[in-house]
ZADO-1210 file (C-alpha; in nm, 4 decimals, padded with zeros to 6 digits):
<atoms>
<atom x="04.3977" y="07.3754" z="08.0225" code="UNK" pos="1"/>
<atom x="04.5970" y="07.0675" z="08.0855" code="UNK" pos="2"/>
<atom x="04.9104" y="07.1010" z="08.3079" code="UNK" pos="3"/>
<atom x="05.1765" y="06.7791" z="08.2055" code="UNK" pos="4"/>
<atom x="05.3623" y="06.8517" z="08.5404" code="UNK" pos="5"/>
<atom x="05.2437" y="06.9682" z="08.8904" code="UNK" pos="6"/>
<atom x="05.3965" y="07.2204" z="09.1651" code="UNK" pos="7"/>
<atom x="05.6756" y="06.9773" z="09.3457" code="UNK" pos="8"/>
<atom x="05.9000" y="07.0825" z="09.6341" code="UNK" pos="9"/>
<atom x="06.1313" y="07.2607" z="09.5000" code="UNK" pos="10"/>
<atom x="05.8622" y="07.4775" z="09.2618" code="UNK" pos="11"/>
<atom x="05.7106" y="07.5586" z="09.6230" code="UNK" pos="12"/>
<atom x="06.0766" y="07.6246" z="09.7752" code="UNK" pos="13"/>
<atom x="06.1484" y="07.8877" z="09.4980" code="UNK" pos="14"/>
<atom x="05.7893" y="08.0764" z="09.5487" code="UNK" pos="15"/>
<atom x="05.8516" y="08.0936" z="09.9190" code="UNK" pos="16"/>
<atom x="06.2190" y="08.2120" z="09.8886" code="UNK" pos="17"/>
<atom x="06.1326" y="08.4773" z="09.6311" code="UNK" pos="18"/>
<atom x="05.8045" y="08.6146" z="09.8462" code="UNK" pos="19"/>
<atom x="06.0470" y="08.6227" z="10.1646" code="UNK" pos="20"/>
<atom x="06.3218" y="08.7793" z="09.9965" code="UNK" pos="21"/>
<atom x="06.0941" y="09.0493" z="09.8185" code="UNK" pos="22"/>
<atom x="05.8995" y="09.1278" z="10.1699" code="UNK" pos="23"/>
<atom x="06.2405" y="09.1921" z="10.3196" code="UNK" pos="24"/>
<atom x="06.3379" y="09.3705" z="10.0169" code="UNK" pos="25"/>
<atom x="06.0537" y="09.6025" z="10.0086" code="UNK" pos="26"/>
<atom x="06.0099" y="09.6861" z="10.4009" code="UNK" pos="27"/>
<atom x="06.4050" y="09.7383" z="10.3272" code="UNK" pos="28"/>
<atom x="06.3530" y="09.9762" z="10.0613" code="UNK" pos="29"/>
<atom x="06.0412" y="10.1230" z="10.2114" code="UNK" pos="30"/>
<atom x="06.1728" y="10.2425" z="10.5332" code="UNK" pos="31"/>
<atom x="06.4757" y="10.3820" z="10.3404" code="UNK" pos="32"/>
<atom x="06.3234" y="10.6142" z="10.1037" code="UNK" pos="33"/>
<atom x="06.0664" y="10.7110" z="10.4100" code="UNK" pos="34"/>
<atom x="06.4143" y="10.7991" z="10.5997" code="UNK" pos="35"/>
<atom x="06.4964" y="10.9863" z="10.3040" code="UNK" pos="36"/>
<atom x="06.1743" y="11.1271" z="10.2806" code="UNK" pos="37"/>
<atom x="06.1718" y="11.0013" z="09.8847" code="UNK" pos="38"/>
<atom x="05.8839" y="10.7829" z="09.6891" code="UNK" pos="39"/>
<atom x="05.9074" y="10.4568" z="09.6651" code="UNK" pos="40"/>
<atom x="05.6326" y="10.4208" z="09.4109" code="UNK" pos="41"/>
<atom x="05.8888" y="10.3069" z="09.1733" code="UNK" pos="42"/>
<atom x="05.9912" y="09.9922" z="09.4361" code="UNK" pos="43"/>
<atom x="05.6536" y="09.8219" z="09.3588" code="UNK" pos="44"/>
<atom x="05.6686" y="09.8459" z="08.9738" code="UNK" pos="45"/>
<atom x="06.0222" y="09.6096" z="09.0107" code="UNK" pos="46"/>
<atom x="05.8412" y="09.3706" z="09.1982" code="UNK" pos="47"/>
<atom x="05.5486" y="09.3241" z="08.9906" code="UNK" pos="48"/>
<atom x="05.7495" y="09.3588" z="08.6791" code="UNK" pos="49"/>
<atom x="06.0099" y="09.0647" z="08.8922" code="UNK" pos="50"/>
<atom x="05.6728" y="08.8495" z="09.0272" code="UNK" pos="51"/>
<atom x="05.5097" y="08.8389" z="08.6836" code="UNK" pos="52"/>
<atom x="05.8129" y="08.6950" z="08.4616" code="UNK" pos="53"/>
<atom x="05.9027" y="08.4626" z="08.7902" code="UNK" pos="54"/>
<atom x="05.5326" y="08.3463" z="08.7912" code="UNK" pos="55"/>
<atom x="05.5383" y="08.2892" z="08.4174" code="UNK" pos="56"/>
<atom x="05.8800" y="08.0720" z="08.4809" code="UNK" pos="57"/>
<atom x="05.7063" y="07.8575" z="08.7068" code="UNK" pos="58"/>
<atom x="05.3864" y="07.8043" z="08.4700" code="UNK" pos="59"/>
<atom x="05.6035" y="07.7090" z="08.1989" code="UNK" pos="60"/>
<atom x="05.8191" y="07.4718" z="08.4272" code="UNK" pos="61"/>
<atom x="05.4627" y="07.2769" z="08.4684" code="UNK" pos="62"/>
<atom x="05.3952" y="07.2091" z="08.1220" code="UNK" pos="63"/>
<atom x="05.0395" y="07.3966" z="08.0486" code="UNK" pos="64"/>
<atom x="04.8711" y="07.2306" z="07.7519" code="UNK" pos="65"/>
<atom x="04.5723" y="07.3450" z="07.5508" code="UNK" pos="66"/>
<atom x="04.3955" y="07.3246" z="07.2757" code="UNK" pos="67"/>
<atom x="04.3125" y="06.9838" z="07.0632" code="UNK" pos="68"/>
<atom x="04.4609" y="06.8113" z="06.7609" code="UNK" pos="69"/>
<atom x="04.4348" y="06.4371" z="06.6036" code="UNK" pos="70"/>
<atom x="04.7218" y="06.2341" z="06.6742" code="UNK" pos="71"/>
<atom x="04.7064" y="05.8419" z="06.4710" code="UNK" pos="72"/>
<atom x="04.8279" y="05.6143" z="06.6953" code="UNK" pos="73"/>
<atom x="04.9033" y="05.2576" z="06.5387" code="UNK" pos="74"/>
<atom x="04.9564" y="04.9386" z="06.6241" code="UNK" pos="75"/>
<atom x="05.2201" y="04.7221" z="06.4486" code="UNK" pos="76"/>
<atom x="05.3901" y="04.3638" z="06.5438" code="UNK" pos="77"/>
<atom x="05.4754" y="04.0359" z="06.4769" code="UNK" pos="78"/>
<atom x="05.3105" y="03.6936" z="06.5752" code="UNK" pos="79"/>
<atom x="05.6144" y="03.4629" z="06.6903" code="UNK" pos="80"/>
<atom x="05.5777" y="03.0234" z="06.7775" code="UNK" pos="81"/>
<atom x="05.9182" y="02.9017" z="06.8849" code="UNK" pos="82"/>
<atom x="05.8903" y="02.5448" z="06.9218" code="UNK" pos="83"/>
<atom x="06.2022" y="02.3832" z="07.1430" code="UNK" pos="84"/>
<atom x="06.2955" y="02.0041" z="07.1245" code="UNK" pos="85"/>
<atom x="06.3287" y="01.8246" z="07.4874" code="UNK" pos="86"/>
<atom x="06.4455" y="01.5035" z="07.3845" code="UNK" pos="87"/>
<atom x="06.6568" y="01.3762" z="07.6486" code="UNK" pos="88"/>
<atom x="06.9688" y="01.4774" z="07.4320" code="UNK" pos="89"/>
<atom x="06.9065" y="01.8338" z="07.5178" code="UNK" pos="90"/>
<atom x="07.0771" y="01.7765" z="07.8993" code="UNK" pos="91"/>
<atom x="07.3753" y="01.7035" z="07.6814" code="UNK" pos="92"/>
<atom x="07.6466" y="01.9300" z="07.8578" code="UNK" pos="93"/>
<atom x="07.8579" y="02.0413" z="07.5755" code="UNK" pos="94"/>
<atom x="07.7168" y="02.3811" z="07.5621" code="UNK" pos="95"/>
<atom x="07.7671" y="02.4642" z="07.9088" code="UNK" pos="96"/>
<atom x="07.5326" y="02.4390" z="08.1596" code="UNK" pos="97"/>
<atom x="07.3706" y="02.1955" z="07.8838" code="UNK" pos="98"/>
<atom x="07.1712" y="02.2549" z="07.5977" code="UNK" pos="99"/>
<atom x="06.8309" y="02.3193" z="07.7280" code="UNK" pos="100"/>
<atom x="06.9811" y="02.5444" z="07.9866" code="UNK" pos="101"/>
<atom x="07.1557" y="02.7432" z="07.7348" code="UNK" pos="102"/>
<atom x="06.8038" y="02.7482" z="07.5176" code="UNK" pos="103"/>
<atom x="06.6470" y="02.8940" z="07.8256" code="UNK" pos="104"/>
<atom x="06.8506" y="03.1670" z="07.8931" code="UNK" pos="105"/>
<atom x="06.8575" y="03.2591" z="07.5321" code="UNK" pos="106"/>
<atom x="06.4854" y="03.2397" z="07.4777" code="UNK" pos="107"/>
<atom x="06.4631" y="03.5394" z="07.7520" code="UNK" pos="108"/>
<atom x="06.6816" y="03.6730" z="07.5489" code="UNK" pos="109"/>
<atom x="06.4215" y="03.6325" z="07.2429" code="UNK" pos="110"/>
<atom x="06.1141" y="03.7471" z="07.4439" code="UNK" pos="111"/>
<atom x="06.2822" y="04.0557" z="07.5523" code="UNK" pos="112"/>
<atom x="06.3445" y="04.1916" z="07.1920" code="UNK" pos="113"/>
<atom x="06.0243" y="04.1330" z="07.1052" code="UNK" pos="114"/>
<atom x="05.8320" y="04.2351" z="07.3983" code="UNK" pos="115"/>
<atom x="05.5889" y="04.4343" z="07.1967" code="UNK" pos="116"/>
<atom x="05.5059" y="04.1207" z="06.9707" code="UNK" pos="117"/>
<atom x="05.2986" y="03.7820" z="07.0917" code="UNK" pos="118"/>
<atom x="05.4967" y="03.5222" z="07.1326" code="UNK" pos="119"/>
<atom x="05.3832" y="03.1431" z="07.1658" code="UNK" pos="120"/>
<atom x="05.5943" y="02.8553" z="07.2900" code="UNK" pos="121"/>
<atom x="05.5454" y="02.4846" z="07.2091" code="UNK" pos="122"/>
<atom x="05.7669" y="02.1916" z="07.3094" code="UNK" pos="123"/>
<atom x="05.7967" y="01.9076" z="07.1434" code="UNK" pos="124"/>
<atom x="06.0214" y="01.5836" z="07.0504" code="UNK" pos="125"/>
<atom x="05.8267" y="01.2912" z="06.8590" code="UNK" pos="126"/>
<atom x="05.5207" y="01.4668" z="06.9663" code="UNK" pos="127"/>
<atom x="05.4508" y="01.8672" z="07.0087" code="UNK" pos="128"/>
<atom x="05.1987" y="02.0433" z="07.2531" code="UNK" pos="129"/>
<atom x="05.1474" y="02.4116" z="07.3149" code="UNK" pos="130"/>
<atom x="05.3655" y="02.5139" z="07.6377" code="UNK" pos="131"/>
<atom x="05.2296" y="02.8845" z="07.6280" code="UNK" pos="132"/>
<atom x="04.9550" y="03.0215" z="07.3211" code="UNK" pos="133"/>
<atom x="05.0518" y="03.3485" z="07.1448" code="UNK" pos="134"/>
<atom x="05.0528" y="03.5838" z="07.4097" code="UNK" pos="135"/>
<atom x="05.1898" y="03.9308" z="07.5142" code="UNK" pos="136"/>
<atom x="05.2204" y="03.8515" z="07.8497" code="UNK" pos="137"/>
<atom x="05.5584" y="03.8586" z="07.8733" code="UNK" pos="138"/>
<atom x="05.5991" y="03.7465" z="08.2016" code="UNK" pos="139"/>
<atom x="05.3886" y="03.4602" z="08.2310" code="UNK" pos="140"/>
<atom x="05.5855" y="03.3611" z="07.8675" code="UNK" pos="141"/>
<atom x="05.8739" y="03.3712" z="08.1067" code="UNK" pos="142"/>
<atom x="05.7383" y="03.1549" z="08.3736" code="UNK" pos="143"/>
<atom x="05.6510" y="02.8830" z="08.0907" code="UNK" pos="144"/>
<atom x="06.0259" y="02.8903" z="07.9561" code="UNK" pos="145"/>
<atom x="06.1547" y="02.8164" z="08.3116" code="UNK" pos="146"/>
<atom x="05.9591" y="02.5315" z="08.3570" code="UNK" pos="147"/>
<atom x="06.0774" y="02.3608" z="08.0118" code="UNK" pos="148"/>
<atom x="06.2513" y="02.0081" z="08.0995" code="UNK" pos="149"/>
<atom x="06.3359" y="01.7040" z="07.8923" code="UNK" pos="150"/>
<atom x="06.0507" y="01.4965" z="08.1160" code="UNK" pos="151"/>
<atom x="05.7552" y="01.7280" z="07.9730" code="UNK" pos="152"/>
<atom x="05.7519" y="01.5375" z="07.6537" code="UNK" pos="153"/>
<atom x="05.7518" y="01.1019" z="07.6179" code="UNK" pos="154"/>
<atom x="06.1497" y="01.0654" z="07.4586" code="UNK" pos="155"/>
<atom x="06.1193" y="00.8548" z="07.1977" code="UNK" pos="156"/>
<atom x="06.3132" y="01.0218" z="06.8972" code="UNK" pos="157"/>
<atom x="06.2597" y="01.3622" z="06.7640" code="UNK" pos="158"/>
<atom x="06.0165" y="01.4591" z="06.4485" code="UNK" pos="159"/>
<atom x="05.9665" y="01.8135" z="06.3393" code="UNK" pos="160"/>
<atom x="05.6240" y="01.7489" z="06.1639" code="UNK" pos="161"/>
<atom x="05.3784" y="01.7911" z="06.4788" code="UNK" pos="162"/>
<atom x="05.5430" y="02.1046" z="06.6087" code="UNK" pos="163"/>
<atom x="05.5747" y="02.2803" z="06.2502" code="UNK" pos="164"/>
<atom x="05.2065" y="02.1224" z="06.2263" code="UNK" pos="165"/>
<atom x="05.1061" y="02.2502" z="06.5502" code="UNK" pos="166"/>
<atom x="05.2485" y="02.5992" z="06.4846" code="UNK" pos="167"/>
<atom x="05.0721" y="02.6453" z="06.1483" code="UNK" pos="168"/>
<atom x="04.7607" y="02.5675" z="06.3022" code="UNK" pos="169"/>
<atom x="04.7525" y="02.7731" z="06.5646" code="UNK" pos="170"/>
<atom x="04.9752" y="03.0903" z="06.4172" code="UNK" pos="171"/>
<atom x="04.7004" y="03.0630" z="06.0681" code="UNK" pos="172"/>
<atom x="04.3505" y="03.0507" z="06.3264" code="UNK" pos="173"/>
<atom x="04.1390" y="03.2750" z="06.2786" code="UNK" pos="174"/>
<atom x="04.0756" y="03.3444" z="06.6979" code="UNK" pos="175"/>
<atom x="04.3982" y="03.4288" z="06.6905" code="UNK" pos="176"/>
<atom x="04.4563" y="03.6298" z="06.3156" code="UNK" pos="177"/>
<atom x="04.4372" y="04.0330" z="06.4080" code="UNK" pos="178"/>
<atom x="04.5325" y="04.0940" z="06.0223" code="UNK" pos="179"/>
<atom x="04.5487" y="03.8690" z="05.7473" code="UNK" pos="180"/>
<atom x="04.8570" y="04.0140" z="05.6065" code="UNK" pos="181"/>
<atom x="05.0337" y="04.0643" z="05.9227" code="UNK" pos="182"/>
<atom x="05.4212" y="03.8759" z="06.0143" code="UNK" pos="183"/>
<atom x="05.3821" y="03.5388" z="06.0911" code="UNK" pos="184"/>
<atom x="05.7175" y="03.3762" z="06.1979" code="UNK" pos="185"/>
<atom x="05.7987" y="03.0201" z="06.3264" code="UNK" pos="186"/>
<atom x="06.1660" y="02.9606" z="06.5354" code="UNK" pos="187"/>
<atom x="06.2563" y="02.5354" z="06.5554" code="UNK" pos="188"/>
<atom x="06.5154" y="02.4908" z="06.8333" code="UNK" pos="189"/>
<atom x="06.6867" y="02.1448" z="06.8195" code="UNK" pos="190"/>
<atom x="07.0286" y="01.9231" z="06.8151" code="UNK" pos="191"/>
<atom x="06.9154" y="01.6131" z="06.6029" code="UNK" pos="192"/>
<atom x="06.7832" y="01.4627" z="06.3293" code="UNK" pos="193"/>
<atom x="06.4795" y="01.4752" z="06.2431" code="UNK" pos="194"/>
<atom x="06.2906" y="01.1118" z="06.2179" code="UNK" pos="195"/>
<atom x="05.9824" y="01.2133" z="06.1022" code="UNK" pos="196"/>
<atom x="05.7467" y="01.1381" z="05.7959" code="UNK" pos="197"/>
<atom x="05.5820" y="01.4383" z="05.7191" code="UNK" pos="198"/>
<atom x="05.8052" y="01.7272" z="05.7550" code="UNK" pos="199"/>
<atom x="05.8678" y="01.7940" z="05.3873" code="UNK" pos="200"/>
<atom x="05.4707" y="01.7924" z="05.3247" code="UNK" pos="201"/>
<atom x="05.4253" y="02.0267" z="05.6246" code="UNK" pos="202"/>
<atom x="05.7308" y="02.2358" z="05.5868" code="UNK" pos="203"/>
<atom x="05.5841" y="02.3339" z="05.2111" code="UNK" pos="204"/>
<atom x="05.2203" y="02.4048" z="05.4002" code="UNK" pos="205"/>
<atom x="05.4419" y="02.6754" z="05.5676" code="UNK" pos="206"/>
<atom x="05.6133" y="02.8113" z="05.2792" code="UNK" pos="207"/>
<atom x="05.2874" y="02.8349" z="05.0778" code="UNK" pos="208"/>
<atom x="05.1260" y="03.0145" z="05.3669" code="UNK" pos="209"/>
<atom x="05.3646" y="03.2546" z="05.3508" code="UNK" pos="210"/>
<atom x="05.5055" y="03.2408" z="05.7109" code="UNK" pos="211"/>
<atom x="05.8560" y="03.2735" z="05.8062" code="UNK" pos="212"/>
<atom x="06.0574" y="02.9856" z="05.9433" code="UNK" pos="213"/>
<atom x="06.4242" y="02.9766" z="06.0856" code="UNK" pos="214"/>
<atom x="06.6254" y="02.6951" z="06.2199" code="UNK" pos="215"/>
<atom x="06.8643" y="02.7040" z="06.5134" code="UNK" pos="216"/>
<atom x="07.0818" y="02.4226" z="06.6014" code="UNK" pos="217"/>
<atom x="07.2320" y="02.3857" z="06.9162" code="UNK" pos="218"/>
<atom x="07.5688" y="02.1702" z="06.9983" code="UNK" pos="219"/>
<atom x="07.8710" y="02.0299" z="06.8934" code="UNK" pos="220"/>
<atom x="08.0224" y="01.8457" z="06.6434" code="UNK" pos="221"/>
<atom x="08.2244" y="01.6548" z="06.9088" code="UNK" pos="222"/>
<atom x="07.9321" y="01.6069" z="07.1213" code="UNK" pos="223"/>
<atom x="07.8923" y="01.4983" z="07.4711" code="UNK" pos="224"/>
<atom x="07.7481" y="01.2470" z="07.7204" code="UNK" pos="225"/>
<atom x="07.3777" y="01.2734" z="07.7645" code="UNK" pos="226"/>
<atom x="07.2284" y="01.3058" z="08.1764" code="UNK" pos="227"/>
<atom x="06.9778" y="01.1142" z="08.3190" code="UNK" pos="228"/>
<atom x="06.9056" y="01.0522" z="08.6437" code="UNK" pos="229"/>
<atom x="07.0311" y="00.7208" z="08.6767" code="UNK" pos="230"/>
<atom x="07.3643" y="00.8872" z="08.5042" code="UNK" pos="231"/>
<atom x="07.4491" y="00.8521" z="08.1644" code="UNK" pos="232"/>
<atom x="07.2310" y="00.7591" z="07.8829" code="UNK" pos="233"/>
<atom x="07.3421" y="00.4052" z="07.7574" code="UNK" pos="234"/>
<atom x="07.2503" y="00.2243" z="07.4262" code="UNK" pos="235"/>
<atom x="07.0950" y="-00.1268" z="07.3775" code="UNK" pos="236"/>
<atom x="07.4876" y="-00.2356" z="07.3957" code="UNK" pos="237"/>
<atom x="07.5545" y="-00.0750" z="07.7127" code="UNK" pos="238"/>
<atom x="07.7396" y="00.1797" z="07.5664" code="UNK" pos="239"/>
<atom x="07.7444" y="00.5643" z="07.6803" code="UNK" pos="240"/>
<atom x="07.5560" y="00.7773" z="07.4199" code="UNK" pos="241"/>
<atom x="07.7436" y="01.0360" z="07.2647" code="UNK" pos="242"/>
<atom x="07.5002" y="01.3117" z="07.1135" code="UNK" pos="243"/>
<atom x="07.6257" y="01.5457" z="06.8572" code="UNK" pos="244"/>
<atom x="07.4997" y="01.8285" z="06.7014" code="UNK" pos="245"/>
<atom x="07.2927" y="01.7111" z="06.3497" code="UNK" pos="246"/>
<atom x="07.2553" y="02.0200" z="06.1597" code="UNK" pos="247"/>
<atom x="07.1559" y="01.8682" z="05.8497" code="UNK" pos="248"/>
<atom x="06.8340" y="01.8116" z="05.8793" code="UNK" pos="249"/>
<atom x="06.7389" y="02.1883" z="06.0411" code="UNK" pos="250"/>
<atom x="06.9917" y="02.3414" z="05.7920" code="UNK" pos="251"/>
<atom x="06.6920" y="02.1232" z="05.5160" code="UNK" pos="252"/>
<atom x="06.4180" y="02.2733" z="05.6815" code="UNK" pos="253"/>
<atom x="06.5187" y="02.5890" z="05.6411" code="UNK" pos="254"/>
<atom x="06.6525" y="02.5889" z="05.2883" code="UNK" pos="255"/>
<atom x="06.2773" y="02.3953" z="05.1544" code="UNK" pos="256"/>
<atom x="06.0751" y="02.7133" z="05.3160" code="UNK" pos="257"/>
<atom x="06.3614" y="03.0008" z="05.2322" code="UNK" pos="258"/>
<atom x="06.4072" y="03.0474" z="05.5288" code="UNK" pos="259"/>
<atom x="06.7712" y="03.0455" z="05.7253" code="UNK" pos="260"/>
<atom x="06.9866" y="02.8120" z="05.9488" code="UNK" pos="261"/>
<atom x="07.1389" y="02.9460" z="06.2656" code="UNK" pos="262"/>
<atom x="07.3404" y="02.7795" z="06.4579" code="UNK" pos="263"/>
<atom x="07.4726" y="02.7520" z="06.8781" code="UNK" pos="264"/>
<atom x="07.8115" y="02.5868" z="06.9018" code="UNK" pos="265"/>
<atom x="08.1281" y="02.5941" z="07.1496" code="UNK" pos="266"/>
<atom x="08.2603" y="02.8794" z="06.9530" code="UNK" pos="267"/>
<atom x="07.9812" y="03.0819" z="06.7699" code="UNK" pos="268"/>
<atom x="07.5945" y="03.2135" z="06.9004" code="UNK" pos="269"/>
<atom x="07.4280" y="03.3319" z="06.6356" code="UNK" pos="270"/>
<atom x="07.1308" y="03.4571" z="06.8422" code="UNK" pos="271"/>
<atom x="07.1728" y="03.8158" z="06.7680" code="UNK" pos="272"/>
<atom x="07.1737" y="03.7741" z="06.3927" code="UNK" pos="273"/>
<atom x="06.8722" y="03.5662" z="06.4419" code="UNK" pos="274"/>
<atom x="06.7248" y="03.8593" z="06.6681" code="UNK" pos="275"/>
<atom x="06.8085" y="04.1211" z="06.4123" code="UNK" pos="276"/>
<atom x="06.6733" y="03.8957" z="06.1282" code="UNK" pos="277"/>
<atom x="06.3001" y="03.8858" z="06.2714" code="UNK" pos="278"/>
<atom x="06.3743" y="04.2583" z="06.4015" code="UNK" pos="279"/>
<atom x="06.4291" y="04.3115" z="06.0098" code="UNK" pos="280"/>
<atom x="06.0946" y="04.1821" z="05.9232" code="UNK" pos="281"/>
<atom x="05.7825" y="04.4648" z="05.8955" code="UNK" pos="282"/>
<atom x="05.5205" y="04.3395" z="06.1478" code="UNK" pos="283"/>
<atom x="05.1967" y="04.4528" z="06.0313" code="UNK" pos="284"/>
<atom x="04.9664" y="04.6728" z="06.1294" code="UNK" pos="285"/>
<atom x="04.6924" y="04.5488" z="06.3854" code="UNK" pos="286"/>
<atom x="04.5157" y="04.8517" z="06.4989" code="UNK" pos="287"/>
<atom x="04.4982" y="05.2407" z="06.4167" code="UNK" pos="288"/>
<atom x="04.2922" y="05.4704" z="06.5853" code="UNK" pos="289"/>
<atom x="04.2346" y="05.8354" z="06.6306" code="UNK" pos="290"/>
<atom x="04.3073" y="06.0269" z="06.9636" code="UNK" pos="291"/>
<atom x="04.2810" y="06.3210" z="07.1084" code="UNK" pos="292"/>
<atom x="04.5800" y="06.5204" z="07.2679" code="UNK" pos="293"/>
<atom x="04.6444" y="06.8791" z="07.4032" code="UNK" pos="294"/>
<atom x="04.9614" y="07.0389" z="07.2536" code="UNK" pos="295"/>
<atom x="05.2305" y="07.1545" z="07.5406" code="UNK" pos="296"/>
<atom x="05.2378" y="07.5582" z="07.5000" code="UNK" pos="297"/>
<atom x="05.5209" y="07.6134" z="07.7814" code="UNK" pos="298"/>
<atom x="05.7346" y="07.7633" z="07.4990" code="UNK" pos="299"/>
<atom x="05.4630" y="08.1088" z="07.4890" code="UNK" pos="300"/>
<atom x="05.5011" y="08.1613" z="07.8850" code="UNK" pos="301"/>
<atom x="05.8931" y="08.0620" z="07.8483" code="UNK" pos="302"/>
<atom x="05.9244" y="08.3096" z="07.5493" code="UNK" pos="303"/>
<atom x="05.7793" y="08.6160" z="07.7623" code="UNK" pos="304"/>
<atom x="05.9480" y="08.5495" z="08.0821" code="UNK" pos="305"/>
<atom x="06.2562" y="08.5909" z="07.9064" code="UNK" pos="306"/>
<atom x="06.1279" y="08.9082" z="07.7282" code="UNK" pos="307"/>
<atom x="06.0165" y="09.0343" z="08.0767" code="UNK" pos="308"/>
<atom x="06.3777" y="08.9383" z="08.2125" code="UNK" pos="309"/>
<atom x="06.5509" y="09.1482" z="07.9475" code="UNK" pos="310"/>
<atom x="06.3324" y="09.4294" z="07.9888" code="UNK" pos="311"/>
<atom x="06.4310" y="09.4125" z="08.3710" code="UNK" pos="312"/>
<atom x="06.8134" y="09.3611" z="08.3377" code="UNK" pos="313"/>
<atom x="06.8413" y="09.6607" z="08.0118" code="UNK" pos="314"/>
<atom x="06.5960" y="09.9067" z="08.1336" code="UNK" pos="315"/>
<atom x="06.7169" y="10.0640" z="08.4755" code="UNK" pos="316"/>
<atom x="06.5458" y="10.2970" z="08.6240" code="UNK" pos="317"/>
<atom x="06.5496" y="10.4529" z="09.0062" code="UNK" pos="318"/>
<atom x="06.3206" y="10.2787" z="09.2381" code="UNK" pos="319"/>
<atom x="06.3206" y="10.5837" z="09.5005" code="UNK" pos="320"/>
<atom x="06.3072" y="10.9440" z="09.4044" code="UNK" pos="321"/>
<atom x="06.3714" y="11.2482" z="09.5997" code="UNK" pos="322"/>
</atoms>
């Protein structure tokens, strides 16, 4: 027999108040019916009839469990690269704090409604590299996400082939494929246009492999300045950069691979729809195996305490005769 629970304080409280109480109660009744010069027999039938549904109480209170049955207990989730752009016009401060601040926050956001999925991170902006492999460690993905700046990456213009390229490689390896059928999805987090060669020959790669791929803008349409450390970004003119939100080339990603466009702007976040559109997908089964578990039987010892109870409260009888 396996108990779920054990006997805690106030389990032991109750036993000791109940064997005080009944000692008082039968040196009570004792010495009465002796005064009386009556039986009191009767006396010790109540309290073993009283101890035995109070004992059975308690044993049901701490869960007893026996006997064995199979129980299938599966495994099922999602594989999940998100792949953020730190060119410098991510510090653009038009989503408040700025745009890679914003990304950060909700990409915690991300990993926590999917914290039973892996999750891989690469960062990219004319060249990609793997921040954090697929991993379930959600913690450590965490750590990664913190450390994400616009000085990780060499800034010169933004291309979305090497981190879709990137992500199919390492999403499709076989190292890291539990299940060839299972969920595959890419996320591409950016504000630009997208400069880059090979995006339309990688982006159908994806789509013929089957894997998922959403978009999600982030920005304006009126834009802002872009921060440096030596202040504001200026052109080859001298002019202060104004960076704007370029959905069209993210909104053609998505539509070439079916997949959709979302979008973070000064008056919409559509982070939640993009959280409940992955949620939506089936992840796919990784594991199943067999286990063994004891069935909790409390209800039995519950069941007769009460029968004992109503015995004791319908049928009266004297405890001391004469």
């Amino acid at each position: 027999m396996v108990w779920n629970g054990t006997l805690g304080t106030l389990e032991i409280v109750f036993i000791l108040l109940f064997g005080l109480l009944y000692i008082a109660y039968i040196v009570r009744a004792v010495n009465a019916a002796r005064a009386l010069q009556s039986s009191y027999r009767r006396v010790f039938y109540k309290v073993v009839l009283r101890t035995l549904y109070f004992s059975l109480f308690i044993v049901a209170l701490m869960g007893p469990s026996f006997g064995h049955s199979q129980k299938e207990i599966k495994s099922v989730g999602k594989d999940i690269f998100i792949c953020v752009d730190l060119s410098q016009s991510m510090n653009a401060f038009d989503i408040q704090p700025s745009r890679l601040e914003k990304i950060k926050f909700e990409l915690n956001e991300i990993v926590q409604a999917f914290s039973s999925d892996r999750i891989g991170l690469i960062m990219f902006s004319n060249e990609a590299y793997v921040q954090c492999p697929l991993t379930y460690d959600k913690s450590a993905l965490g750590l990664f996400i913190e450390t994400l700046n616009t000085s990780l990456v060499p800034n010169t213009g933004t291309d979305f082939g090497p981190p879709l390229g990137m992500a199919l490689e390492k999403i499709t390896d076989e190292e890291n494929t539990v299940s060839r059928q299972k969920s595959k999805i890419i996320i591409l987090i950016s504000d630009g246009e997208d400069f880059g060669e090979n995006t339309e020959s990688i982006a159908k790669k994806v789509e013929d492999e089957g894997i998922k791929l959403f978009t999600l803008g982030i920005g304006t349409s009126r834009g802002s300045k872009i921060m440096t450390r030596n202040g504001f970004k200026k052109d080859n003119q001298g002019q202060e950069v104004i960076s704007k939100l370029n959905a069209t080339s993210l909104k053609k990603l998505a539509k070439s691979t079916n997949g959709i466009y979302f979008e973070i702007n000064d008056k919409q976040n559509d982070v939640k729809k993009l959280i409940n559109t992955i949620g939506d997908i089936e992840g796919e089964l990784r594991d199943a195996k067999q286990v063994d578990v004891s069935a909790n039987k409390y209800f039995y010892f519950l069941a007769l305490a009460i029968v004992l109870l109503l015995f004791d409260v319908l049928v009266r009888t004297k405890t001391m005769t004469i």
